[in-house]
C-alpha positions in Angstrom: 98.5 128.5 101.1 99.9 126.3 98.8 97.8 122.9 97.5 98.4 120.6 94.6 95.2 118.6 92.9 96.6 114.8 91.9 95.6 112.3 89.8 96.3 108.8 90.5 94.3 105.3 90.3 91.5 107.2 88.4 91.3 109.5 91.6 91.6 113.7 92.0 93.3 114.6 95.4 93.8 117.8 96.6 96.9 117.7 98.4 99.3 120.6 100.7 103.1 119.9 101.8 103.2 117.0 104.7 99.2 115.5 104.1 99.1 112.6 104.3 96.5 110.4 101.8 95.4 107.6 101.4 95.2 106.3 97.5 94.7 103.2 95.7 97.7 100.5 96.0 100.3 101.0 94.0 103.1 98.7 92.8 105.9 100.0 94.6 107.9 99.0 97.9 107.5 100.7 101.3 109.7 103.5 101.9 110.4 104.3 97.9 109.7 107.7 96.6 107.1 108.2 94.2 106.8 111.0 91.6 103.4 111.9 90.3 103.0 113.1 87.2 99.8 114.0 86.3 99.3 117.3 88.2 96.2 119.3 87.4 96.3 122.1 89.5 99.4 124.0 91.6 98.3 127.0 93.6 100.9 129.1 95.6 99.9 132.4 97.4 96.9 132.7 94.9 99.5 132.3 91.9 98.3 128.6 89.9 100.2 127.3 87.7 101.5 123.7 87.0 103.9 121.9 89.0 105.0 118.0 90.4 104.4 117.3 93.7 107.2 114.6 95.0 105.7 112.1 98.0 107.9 110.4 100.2 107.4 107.5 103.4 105.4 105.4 101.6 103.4 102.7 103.0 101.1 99.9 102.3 98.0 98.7 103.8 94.3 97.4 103.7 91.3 99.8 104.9 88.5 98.6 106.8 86.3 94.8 106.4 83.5 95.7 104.1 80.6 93.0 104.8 78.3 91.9 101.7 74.9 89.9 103.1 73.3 89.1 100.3 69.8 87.1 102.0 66.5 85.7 99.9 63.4 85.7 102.0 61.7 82.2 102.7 64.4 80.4 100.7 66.8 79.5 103.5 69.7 81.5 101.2 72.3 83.5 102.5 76.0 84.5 101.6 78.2 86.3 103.5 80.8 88.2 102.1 84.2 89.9 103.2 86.6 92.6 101.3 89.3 94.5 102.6 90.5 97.4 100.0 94.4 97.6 99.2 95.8 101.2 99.4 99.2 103.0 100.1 99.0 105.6 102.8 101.3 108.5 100.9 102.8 111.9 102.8 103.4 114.7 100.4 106.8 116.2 101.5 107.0 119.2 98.5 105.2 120.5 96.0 107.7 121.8 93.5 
């Protein structure tokens, strides 16, 4: 089996040939092929040793509505809150 462990936006991954992840947004355009760089780990068949994985397809996106309540008792205080968390969806097409 062969997997690759990534590191991009301050994240490990551990990734195989056609996963696909999601990781934190990066400043690139849809469709564009990404290199990373920063490979920790390549294991083929048992065999590790260092490689770079190439990812390919790409895409943008925002993950789920995060709700923050923040509420003080007796005080007639409340807040509500929204956040929706960038990220690029990624496939991994080789791990070379």
């Amino acid at each position: 089996m062969t997997f690759a462990v990534i590191k991009t936006g301050g994240k490990q991954y551990k990734v195989s040939p056609k996963d696909k992840i999601k990781i934190e947004k990066l400043d690139k355009p849809e469709g564009e092929e990404v290199v990373f760089d920063d490979v920790l780990l390549v294991s083929e068949n048992g065999n590790v040793k260092i490689g770079n994985p190439l990812v390919e397809g790409a895409k943008q996106g925002k993950g789920e509505k995060l709700i923050v309540f923040k509420y003080k008792a007796k005080k007639r205080y409340k807040k509500k809150i929204g956040h929706r968390q960038r990220f690029t969806e990624a496939e991994i097409t080789a791990i070379k």
